[in-house]
PDB file of N, CA, C and O in Angstrom:
ATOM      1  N   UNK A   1       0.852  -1.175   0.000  1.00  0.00           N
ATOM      2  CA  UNK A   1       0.000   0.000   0.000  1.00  0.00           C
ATOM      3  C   UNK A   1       0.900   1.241   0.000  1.00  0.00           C
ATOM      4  O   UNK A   1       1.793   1.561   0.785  1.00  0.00           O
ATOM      5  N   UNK A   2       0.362   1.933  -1.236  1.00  0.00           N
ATOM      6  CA  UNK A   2       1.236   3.207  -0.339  1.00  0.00           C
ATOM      7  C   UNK A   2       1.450   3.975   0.270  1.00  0.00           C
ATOM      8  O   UNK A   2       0.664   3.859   1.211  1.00  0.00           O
ATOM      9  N   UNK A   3       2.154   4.950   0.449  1.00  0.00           N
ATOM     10  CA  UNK A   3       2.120   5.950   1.408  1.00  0.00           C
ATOM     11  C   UNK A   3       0.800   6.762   1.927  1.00  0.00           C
ATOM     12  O   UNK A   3       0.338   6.833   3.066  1.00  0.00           O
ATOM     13  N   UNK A   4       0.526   7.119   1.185  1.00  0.00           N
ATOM     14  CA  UNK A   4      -0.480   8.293   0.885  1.00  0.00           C
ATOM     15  C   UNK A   4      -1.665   7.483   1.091  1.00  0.00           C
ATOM     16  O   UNK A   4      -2.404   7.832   2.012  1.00  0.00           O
ATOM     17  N   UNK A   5      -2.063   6.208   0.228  1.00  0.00           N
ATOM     18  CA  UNK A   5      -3.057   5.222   0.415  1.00  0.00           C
ATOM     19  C   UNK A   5      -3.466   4.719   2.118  1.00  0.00           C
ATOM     20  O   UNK A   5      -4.540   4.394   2.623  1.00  0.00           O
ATOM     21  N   UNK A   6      -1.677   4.867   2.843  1.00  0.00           N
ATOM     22  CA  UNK A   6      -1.890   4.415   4.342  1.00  0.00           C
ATOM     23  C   UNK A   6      -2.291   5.820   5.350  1.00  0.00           C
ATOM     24  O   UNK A   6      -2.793   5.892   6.472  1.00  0.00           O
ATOM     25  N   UNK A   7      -1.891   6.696   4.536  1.00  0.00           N
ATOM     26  CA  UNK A   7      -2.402   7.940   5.313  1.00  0.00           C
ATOM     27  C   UNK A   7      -3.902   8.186   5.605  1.00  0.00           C
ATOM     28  O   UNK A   7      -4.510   8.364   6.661  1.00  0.00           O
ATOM     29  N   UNK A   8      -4.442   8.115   3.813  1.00  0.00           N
ATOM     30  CA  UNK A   8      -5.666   7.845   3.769  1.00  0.00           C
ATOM     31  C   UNK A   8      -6.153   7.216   4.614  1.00  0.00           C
ATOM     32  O   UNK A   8      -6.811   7.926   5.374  1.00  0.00           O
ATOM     33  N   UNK A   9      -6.149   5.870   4.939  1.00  0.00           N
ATOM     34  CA  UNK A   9      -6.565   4.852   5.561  1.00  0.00           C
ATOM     35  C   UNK A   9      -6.835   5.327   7.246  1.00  0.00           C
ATOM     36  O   UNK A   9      -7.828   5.400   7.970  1.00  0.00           O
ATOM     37  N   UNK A  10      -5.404   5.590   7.401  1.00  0.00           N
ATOM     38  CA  UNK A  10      -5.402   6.270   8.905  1.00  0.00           C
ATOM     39  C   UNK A  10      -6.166   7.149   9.315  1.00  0.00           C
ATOM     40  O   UNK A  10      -6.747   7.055  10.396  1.00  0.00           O
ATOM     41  N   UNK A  11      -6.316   8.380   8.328  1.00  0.00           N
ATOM     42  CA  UNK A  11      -7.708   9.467   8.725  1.00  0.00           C
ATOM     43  C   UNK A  11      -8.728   8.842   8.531  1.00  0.00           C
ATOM     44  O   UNK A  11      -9.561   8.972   9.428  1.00  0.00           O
ATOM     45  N   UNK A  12      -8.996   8.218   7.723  1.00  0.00           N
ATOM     46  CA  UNK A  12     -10.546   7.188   7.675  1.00  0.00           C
ATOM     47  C   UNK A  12     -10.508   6.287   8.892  1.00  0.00           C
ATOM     48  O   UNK A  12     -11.578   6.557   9.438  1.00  0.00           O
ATOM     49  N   UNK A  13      -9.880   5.339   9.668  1.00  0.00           N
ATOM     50  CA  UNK A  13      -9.760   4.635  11.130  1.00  0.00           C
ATOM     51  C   UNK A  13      -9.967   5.769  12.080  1.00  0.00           C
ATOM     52  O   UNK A  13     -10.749   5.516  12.996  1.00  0.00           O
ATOM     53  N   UNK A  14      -9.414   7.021  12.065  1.00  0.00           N
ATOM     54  CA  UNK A  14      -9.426   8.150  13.006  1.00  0.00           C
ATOM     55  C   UNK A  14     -11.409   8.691  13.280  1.00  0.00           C
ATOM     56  O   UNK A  14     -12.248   8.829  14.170  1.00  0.00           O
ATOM     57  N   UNK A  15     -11.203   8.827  11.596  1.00  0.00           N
ATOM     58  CA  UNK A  15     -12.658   9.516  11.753  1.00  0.00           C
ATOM     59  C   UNK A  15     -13.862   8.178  12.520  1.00  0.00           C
ATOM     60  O   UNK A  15     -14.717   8.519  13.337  1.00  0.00           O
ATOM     61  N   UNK A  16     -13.740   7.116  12.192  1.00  0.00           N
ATOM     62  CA  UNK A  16     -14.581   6.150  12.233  1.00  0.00           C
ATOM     63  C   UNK A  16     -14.155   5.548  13.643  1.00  0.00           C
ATOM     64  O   UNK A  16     -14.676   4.468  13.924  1.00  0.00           O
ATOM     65  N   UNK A  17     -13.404   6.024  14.432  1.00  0.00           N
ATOM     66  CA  UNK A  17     -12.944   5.991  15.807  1.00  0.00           C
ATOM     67  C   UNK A  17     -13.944   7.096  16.567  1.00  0.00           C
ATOM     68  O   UNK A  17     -14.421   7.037  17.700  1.00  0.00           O
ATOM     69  N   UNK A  18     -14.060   7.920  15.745  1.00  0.00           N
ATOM     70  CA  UNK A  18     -14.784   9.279  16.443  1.00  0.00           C
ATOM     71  C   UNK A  18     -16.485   9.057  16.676  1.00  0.00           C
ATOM     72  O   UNK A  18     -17.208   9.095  17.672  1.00  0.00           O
ATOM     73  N   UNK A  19     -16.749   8.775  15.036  1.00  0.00           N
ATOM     74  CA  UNK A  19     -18.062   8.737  14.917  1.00  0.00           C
ATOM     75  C   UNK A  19     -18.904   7.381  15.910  1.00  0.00           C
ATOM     76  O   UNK A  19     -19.984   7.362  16.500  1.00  0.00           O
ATOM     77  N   UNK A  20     -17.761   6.299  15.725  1.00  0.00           N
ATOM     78  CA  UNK A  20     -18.440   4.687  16.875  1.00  0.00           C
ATOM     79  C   UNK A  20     -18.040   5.508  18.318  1.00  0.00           C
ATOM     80  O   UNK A  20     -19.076   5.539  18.984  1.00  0.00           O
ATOM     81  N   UNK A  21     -17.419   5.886  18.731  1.00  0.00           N
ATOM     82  CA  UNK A  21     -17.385   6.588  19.859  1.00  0.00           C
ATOM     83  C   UNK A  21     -18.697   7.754  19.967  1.00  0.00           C
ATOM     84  O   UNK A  21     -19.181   7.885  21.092  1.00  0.00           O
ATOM     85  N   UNK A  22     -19.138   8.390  19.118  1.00  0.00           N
ATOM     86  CA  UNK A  22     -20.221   9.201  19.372  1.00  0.00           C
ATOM     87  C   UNK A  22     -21.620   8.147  19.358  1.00  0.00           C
ATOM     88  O   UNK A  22     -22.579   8.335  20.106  1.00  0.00           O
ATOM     89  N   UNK A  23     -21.552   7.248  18.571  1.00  0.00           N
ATOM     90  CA  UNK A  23     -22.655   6.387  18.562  1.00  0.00           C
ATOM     91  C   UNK A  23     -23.015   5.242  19.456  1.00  0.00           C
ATOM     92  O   UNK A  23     -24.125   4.778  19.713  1.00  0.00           O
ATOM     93  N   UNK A  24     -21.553   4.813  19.969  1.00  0.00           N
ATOM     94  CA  UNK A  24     -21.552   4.342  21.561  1.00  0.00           C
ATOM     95  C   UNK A  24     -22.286   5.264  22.939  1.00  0.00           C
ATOM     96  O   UNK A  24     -23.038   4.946  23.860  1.00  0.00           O
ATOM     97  N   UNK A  25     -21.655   6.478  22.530  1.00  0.00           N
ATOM     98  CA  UNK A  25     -22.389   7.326  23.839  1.00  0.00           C
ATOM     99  C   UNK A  25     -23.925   7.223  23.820  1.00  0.00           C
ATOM    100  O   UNK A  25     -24.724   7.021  24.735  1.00  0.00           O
ATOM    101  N   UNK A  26     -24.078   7.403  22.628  1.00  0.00           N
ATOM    102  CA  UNK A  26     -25.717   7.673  22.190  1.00  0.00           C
ATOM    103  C   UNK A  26     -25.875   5.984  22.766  1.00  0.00           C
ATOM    104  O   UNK A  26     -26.328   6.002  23.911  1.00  0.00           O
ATOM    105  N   UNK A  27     -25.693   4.977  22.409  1.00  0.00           N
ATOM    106  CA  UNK A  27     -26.386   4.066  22.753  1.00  0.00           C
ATOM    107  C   UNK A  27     -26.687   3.893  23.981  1.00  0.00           C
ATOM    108  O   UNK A  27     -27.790   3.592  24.437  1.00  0.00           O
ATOM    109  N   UNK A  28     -25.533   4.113  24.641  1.00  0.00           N
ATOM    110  CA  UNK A  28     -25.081   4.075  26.539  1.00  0.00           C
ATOM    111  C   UNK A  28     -26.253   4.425  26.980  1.00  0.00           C
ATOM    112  O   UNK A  28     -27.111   3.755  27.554  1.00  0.00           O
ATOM    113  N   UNK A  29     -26.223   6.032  26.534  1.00  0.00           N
ATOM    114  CA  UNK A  29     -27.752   6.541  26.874  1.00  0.00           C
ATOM    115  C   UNK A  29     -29.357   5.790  26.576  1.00  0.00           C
ATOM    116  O   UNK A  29     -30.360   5.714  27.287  1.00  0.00           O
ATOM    117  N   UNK A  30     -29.142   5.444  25.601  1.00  0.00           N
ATOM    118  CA  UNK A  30     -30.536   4.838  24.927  1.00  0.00           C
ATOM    119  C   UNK A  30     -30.584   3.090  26.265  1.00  0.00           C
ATOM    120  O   UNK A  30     -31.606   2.650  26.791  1.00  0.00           O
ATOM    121  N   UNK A  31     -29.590   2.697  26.380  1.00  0.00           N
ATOM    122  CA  UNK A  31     -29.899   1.620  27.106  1.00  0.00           C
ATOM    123  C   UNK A  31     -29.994   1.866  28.997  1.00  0.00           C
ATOM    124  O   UNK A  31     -30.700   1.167  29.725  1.00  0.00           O
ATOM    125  N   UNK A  32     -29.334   2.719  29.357  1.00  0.00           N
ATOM    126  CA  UNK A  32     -29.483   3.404  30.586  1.00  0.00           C
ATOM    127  C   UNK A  32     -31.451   3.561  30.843  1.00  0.00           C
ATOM    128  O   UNK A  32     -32.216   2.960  31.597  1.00  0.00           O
ATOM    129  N   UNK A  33     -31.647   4.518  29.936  1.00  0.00           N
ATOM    130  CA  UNK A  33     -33.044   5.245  29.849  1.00  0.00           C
ATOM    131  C   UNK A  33     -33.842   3.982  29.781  1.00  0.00           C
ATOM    132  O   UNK A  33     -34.524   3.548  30.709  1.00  0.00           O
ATOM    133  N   UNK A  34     -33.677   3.340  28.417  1.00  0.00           N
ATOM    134  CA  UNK A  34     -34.516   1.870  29.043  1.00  0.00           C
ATOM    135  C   UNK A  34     -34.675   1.251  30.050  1.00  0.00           C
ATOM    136  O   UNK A  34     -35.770   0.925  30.508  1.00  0.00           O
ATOM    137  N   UNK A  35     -33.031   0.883  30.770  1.00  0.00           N
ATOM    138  CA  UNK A  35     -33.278   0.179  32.062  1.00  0.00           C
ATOM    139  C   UNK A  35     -34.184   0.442  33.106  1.00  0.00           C
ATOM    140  O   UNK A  35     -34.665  -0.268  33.989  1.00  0.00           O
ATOM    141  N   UNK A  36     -34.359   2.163  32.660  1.00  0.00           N
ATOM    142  CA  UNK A  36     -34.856   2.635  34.285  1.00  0.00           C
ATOM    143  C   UNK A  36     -36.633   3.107  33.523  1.00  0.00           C
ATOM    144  O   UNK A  36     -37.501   3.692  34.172  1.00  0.00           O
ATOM    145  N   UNK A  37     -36.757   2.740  32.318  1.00  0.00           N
ATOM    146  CA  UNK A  37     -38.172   2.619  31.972  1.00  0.00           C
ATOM    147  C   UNK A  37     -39.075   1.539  32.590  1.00  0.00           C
ATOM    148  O   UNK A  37     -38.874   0.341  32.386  1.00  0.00           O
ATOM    149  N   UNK A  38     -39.865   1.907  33.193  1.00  0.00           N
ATOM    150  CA  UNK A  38     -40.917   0.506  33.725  1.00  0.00           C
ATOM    151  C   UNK A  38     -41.556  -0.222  32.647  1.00  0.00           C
ATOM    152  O   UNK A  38     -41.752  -1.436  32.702  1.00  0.00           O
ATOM    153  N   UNK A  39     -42.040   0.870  31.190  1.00  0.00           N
ATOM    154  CA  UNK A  39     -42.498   0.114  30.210  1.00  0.00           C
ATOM    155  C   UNK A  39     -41.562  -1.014  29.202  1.00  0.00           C
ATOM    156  O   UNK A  39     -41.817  -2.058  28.601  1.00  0.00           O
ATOM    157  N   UNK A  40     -40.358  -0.151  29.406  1.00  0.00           N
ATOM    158  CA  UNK A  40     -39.620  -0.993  28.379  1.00  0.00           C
ATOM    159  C   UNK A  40     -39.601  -2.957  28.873  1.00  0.00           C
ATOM    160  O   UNK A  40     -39.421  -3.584  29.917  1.00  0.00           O
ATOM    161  N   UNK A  41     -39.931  -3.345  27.267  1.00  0.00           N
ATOM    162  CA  UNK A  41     -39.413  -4.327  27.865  1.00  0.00           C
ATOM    163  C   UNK A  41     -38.264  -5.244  27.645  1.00  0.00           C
ATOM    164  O   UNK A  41     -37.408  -4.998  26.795  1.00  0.00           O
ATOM    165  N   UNK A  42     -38.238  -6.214  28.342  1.00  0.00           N
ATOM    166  CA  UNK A  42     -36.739  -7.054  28.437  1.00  0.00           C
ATOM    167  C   UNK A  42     -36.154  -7.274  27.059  1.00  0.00           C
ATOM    168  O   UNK A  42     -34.959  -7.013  26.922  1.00  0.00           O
ATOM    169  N   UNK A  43     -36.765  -7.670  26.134  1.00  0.00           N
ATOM    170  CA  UNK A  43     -36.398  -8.120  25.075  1.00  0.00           C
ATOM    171  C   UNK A  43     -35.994  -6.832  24.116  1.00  0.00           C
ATOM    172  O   UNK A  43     -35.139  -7.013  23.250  1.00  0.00           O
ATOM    173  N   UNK A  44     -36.757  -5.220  24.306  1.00  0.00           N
ATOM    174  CA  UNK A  44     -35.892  -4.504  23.758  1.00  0.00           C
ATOM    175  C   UNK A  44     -34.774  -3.965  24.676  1.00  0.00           C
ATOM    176  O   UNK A  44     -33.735  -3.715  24.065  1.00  0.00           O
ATOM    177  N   UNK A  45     -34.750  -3.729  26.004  1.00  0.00           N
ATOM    178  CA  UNK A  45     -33.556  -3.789  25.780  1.00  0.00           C
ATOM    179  C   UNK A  45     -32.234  -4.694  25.708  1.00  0.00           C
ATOM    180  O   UNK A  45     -31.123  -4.375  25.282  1.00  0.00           O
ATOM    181  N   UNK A  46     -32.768  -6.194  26.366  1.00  0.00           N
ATOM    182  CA  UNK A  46     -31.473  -6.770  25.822  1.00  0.00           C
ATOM    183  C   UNK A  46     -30.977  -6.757  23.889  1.00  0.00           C
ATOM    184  O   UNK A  46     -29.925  -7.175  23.405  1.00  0.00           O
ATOM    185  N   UNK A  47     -32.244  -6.086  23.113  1.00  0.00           N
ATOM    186  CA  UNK A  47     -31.523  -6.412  21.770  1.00  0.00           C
ATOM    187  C   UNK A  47     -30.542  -4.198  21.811  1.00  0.00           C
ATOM    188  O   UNK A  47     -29.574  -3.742  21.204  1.00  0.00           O
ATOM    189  N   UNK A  48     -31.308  -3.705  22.612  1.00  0.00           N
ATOM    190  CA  UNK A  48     -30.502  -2.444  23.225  1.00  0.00           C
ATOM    191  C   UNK A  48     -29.103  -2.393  23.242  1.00  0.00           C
ATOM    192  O   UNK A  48     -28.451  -1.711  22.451  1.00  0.00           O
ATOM    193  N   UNK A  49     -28.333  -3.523  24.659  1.00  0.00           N
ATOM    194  CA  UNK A  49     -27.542  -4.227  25.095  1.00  0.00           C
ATOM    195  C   UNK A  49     -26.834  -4.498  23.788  1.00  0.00           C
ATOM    196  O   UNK A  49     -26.006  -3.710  23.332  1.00  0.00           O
ATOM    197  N   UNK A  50     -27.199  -5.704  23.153  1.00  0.00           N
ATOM    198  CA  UNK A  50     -26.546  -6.164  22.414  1.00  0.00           C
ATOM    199  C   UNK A  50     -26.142  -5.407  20.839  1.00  0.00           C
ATOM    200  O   UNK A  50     -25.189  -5.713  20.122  1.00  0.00           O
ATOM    201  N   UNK A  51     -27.102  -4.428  20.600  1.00  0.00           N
ATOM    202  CA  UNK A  51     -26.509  -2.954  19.845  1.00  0.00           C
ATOM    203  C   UNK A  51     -25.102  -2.555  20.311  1.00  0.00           C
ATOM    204  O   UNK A  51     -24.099  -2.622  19.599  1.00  0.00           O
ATOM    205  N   UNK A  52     -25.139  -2.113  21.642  1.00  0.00           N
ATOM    206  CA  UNK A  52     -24.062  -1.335  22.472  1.00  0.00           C
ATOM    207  C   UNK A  52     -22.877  -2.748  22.235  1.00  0.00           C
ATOM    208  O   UNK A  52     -21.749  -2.425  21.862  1.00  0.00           O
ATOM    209  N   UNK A  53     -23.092  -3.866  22.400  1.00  0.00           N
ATOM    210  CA  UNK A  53     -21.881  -4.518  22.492  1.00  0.00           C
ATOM    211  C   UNK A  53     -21.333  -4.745  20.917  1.00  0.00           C
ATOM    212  O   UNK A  53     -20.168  -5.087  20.711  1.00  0.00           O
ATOM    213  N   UNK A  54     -22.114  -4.563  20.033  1.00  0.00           N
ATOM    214  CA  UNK A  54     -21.421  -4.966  18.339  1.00  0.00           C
ATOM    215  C   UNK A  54     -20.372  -3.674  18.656  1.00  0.00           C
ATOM    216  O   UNK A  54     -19.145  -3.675  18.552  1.00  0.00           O
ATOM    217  N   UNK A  55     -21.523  -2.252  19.199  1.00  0.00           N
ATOM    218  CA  UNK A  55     -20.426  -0.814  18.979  1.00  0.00           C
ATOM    219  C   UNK A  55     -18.987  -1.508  19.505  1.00  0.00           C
ATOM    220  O   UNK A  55     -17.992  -1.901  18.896  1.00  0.00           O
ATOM    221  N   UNK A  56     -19.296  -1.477  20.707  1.00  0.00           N
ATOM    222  CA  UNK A  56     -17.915  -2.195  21.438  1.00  0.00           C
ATOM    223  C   UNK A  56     -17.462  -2.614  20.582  1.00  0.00           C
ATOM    224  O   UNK A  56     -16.998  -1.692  19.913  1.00  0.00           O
ATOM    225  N   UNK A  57     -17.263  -3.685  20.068  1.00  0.00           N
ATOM    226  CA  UNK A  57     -16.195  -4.874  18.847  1.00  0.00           C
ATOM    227  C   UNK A  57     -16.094  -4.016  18.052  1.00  0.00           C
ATOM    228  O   UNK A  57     -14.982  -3.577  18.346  1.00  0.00           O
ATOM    229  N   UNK A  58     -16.406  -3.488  17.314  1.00  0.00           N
ATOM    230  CA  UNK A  58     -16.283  -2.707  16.260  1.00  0.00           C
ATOM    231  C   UNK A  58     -15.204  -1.742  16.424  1.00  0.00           C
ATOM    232  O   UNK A  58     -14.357  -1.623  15.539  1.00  0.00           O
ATOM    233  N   UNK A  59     -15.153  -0.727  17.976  1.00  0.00           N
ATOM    234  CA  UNK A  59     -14.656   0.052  17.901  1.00  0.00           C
ATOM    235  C   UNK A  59     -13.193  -0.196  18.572  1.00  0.00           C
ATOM    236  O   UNK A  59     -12.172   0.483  18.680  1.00  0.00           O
ATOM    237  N   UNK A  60     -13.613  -1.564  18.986  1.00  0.00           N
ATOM    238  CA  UNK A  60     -12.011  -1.880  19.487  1.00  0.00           C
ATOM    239  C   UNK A  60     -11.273  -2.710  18.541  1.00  0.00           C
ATOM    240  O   UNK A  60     -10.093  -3.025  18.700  1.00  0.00           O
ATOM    241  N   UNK A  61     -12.072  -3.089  17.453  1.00  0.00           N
ATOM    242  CA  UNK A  61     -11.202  -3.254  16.084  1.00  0.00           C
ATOM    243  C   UNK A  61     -10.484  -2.239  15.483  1.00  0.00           C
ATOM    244  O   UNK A  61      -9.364  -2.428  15.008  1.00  0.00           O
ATOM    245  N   UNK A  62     -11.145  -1.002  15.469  1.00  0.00           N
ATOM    246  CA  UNK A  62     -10.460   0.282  14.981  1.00  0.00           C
ATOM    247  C   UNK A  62      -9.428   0.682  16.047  1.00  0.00           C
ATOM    248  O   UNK A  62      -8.509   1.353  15.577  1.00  0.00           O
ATOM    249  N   UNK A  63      -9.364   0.483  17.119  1.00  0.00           N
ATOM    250  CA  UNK A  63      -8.256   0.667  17.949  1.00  0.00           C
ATOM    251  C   UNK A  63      -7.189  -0.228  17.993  1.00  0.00           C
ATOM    252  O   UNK A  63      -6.048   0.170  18.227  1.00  0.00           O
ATOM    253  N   UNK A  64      -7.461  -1.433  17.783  1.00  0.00           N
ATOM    254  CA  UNK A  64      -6.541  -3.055  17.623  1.00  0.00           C
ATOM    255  C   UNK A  64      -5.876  -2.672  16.309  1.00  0.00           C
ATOM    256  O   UNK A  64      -4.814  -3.260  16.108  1.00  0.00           O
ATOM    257  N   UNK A  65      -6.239  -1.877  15.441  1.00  0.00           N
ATOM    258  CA  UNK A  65      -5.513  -2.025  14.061  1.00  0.00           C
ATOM    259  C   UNK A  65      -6.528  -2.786  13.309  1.00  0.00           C
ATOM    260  O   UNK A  65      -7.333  -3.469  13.942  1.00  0.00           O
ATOM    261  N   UNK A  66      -6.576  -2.728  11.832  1.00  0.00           N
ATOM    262  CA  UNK A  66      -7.620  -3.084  10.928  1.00  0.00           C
ATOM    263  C   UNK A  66      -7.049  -4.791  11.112  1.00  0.00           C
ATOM    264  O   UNK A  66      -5.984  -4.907  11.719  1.00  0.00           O
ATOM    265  N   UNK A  67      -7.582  -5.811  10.716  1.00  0.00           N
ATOM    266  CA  UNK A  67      -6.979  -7.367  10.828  1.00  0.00           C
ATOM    267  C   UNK A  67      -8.271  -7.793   9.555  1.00  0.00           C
ATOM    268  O   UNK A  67      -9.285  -7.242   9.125  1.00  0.00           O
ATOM    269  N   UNK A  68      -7.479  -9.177   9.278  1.00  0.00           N
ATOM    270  CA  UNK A  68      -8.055 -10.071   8.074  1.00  0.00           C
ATOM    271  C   UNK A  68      -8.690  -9.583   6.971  1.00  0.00           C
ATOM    272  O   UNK A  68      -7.847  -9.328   6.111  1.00  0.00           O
ATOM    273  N   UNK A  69      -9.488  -9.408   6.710  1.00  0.00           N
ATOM    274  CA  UNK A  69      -9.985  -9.230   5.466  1.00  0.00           C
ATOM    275  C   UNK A  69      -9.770  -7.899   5.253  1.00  0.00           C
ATOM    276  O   UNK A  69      -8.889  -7.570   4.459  1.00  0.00           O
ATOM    277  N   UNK A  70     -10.702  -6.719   6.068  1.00  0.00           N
ATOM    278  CA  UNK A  70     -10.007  -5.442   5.925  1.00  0.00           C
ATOM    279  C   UNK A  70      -9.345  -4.949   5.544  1.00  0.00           C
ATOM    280  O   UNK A  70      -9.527  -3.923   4.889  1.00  0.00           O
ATOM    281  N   UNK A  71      -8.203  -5.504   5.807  1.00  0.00           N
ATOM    282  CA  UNK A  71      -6.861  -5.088   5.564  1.00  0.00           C
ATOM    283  C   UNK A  71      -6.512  -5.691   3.806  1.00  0.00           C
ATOM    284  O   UNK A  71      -5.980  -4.931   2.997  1.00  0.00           O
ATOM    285  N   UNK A  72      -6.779  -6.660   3.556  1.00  0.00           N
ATOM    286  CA  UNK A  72      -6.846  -7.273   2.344  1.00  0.00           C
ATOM    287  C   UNK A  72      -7.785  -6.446   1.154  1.00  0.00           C
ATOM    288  O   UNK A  72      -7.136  -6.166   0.146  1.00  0.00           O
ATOM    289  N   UNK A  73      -8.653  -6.191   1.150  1.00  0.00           N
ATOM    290  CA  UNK A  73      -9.318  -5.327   0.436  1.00  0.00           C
ATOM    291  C   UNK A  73      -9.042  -3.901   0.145  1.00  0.00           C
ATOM    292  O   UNK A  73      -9.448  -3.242  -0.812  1.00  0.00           O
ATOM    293  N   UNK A  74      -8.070  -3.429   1.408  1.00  0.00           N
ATOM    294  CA  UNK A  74      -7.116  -1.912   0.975  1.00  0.00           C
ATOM    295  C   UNK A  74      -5.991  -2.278   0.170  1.00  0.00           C
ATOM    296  O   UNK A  74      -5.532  -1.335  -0.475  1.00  0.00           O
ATOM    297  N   UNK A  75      -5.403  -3.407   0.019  1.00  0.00           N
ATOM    298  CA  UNK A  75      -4.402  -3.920  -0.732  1.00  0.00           C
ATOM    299  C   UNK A  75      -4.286  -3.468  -2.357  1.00  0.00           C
ATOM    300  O   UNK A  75      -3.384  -3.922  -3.061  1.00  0.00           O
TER     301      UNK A  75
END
């Protein structure tokens, strides 16, 4: 890859570090507010929960460094 191609790459991981970090917060919130809803029920928020945990993986892939395929397709 080259130079410029890995630079690229890097501000695109940066930005997409920012934005799953803003969309994590938002979820945090969205599943908090549920918990303490009497109406909500279990099943939305555990699929709530399990929103917030893909963010998680996702965003600690962008922190781990891109791996397997990812990385193959910038090639």
């Amino acid at each position: 890859m080259s130079s410029s191609k890995q630079q690229t790459q890097a501000i695109q991981d940066q930005t997409d570090k920012i934005q799953l970090s803003q969309v994590l917060d938002t979820q945090q919130t969205k599943v908090n507010t549920m918990k303490s809803d009497k109406n909500a029920s279990q099943a939305d928020i555990n699929a709530a929960v399990e929103t917030l945990e893909e963010i998680k993986r996702e965003l600690n892939k962008l922190e781990n460094g891109r791996g397997g395929v990812s990385q193959l397709k910038d090639m």
